[in-house]
C-alpha positions in Angstrom: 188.8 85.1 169.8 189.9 81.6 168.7 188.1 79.1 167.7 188.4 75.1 168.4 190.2 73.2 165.1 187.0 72.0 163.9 185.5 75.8 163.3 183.4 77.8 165.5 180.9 76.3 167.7 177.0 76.6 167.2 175.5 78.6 170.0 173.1 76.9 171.9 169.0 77.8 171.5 167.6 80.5 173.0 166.4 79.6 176.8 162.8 80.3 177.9 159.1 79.9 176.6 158.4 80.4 172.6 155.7 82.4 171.7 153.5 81.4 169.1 154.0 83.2 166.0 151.0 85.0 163.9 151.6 84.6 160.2 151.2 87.9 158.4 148.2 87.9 156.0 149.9 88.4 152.5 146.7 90.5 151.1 147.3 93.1 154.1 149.6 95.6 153.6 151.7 94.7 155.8 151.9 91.4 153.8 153.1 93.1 151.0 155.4 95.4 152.3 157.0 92.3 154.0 157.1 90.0 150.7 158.4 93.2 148.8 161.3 94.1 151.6 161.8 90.0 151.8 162.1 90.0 147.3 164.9 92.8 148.0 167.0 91.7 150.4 167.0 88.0 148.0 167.7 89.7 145.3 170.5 91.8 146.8 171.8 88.2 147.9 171.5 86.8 144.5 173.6 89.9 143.1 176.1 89.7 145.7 176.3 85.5 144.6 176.5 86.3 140.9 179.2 89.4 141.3 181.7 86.6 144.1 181.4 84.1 141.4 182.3 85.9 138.6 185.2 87.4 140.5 186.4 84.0 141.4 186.0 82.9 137.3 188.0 86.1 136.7 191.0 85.1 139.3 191.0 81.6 138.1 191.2 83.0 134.7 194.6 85.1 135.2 
């Protein structure tokens, strides 16, 4: 697939009515549970940030 010379598009919104979101108590467990998987998955993100930097200082480095 080929993209136009100004990058890849954005695709457009989803079509159809929204449904109104219920926010998740964060005292339930399911609250928790959601804050700790949501705490992992940053932290994963911030690894993965930290380890691409460093390789970069590295290659700049040689």
């Amino acid at each position: 697939m080929t993209h136009p010379p100004g990058g890849p598009s954005t695709p457009p919104p989803p079509s159809g009515p929204r449904k109104p979101i219920k926010p998740i108590d964060p005292d339930s467990p399911g609250g928790r549970a959601a804050a700790e998987a949501l705490s992992q998955v940053l932290a994963e993100i911030h690894v993965a940030v930290a380890q691409r930097r460093a390789a970069r200082q590295q290659r700049k480095a040689a």
